[in-house]
C-alpha positions as YAML, in Angstrom:
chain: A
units: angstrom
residues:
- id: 1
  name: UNK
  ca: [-58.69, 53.86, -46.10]
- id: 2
  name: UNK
  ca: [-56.07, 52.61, -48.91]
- id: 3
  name: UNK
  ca: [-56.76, 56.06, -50.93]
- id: 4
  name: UNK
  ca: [-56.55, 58.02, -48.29]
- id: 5
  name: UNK
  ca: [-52.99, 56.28, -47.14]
- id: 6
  name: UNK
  ca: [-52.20, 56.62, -50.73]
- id: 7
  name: UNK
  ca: [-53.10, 60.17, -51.56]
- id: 8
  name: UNK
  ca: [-51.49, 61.01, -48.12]
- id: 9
  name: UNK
  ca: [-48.48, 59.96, -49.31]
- id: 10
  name: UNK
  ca: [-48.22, 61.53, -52.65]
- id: 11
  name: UNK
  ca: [-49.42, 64.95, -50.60]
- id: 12
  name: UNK
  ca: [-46.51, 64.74, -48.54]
- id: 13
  name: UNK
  ca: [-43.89, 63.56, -50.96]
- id: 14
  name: UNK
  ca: [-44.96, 66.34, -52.92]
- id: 15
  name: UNK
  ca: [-44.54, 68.46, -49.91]
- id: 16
  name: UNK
  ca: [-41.13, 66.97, -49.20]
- id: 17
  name: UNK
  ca: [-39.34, 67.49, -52.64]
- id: 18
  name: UNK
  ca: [-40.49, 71.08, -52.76]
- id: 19
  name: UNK
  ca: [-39.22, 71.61, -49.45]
- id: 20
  name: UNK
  ca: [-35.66, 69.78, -50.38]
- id: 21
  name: UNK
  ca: [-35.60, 71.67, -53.31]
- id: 22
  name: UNK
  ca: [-36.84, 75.69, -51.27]
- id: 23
  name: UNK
  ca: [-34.29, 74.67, -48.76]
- id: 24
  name: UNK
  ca: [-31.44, 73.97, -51.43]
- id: 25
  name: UNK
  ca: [-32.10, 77.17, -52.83]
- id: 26
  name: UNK
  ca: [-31.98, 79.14, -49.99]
- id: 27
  name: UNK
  ca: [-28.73, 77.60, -49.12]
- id: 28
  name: UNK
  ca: [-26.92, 78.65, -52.10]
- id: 29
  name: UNK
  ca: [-28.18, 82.47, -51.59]
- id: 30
  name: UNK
  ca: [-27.13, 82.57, -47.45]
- id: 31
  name: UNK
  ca: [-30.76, 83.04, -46.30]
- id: 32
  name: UNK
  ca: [-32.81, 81.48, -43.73]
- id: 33
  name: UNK
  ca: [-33.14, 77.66, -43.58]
- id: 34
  name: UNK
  ca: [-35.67, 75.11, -43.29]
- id: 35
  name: UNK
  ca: [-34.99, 73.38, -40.31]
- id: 36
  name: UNK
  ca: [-33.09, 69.81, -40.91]
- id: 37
  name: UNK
  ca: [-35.84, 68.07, -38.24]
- id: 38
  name: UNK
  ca: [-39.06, 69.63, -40.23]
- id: 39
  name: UNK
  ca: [-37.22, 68.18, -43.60]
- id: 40
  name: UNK
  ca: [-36.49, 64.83, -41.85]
- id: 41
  name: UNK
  ca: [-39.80, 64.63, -40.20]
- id: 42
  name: UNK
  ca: [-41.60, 65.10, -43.64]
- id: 43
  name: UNK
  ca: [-39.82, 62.15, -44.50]
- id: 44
  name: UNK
  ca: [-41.10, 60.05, -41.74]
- id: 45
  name: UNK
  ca: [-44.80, 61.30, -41.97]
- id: 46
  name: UNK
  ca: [-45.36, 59.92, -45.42]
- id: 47
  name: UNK
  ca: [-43.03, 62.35, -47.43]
- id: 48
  name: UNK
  ca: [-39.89, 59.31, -47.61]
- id: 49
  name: UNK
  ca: [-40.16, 58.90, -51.41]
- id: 50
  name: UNK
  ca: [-40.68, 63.00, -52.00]
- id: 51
  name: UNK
  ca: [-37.53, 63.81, -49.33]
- id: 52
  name: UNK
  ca: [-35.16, 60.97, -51.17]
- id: 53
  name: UNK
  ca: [-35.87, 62.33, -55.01]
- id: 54
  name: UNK
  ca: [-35.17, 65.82, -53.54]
- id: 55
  name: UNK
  ca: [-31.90, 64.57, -51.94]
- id: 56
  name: UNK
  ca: [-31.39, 63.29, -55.41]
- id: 57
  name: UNK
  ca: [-32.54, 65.84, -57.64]
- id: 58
  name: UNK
  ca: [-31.21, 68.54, -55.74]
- id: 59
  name: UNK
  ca: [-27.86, 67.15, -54.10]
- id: 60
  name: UNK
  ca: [-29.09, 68.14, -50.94]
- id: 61
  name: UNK
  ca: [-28.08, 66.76, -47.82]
- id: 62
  name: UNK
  ca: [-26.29, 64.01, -49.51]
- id: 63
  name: UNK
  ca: [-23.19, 64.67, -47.25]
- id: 64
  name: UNK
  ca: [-25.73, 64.66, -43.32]
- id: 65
  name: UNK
  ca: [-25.22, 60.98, -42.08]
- id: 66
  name: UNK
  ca: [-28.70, 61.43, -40.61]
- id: 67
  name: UNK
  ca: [-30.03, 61.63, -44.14]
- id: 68
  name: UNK
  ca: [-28.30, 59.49, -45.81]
- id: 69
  name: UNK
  ca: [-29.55, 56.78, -42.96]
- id: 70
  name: UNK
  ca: [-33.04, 57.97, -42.46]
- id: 71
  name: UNK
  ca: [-34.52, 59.10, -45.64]
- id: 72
  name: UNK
  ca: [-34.10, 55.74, -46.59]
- id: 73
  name: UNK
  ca: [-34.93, 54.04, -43.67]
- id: 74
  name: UNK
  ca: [-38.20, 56.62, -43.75]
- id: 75
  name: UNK
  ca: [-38.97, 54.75, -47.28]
- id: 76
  name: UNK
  ca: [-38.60, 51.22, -45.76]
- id: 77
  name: UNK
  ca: [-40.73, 52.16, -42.93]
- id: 78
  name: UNK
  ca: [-43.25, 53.47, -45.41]
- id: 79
  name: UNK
  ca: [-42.91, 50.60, -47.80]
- id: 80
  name: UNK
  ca: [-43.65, 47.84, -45.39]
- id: 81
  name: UNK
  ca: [-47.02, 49.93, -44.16]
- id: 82
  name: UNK
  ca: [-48.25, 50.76, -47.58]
- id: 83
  name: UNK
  ca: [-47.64, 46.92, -47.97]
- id: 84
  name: UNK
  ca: [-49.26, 46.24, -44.83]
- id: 85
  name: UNK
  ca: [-52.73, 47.97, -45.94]
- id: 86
  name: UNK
  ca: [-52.87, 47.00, -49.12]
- id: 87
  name: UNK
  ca: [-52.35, 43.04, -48.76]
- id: 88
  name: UNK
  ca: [-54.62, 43.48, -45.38]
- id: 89
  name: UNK
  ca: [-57.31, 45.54, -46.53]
- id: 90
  name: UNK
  ca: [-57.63, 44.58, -50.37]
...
């Protein structure tokens, strides 16, 4: 159960930064988006720590107030279950 929490959430952070990062890039060339509740919802299914380096890395959507509150709230959340399972089930 604790790997497979754990390797879920590398999967999707994974997922999330390349997604921050595709969606940056298509920005800057005027072509179609990602939409902002698949890259927010990443965040919340286990891709928090993925979606907040790619806001870092990337500068993008560093300026949304919906990302700047939930991507971090998404890594709380995620924080406090990952702490959950591992003092619980260890």
């Amino acid at each position: 159960m604790v790997m497979f929490l754990l390797g879920w959430v590398v999967f999707c952070s994974i997922l999330a930064f390349i997604l921050y990062g595709l969606d940056k890039h298509k920005a800057r060339r005027n072509q179609w988006r990602i939409p902002e509740k698949v890259l927010l919802g990443i965040a919340f299914v286990g891709g928090a720590f993925g979606a907040l380096a790619g806001m870092r890395v990337f500068h993008h959507k560093t300026k949304h107030v919906q990302f700047v509150i939930g991507v971090p709230v998404a890594c709380v959340l995620w924080v406090v279950i990952l702490s959950y399972v591992l003092f619980n089930w260890l």
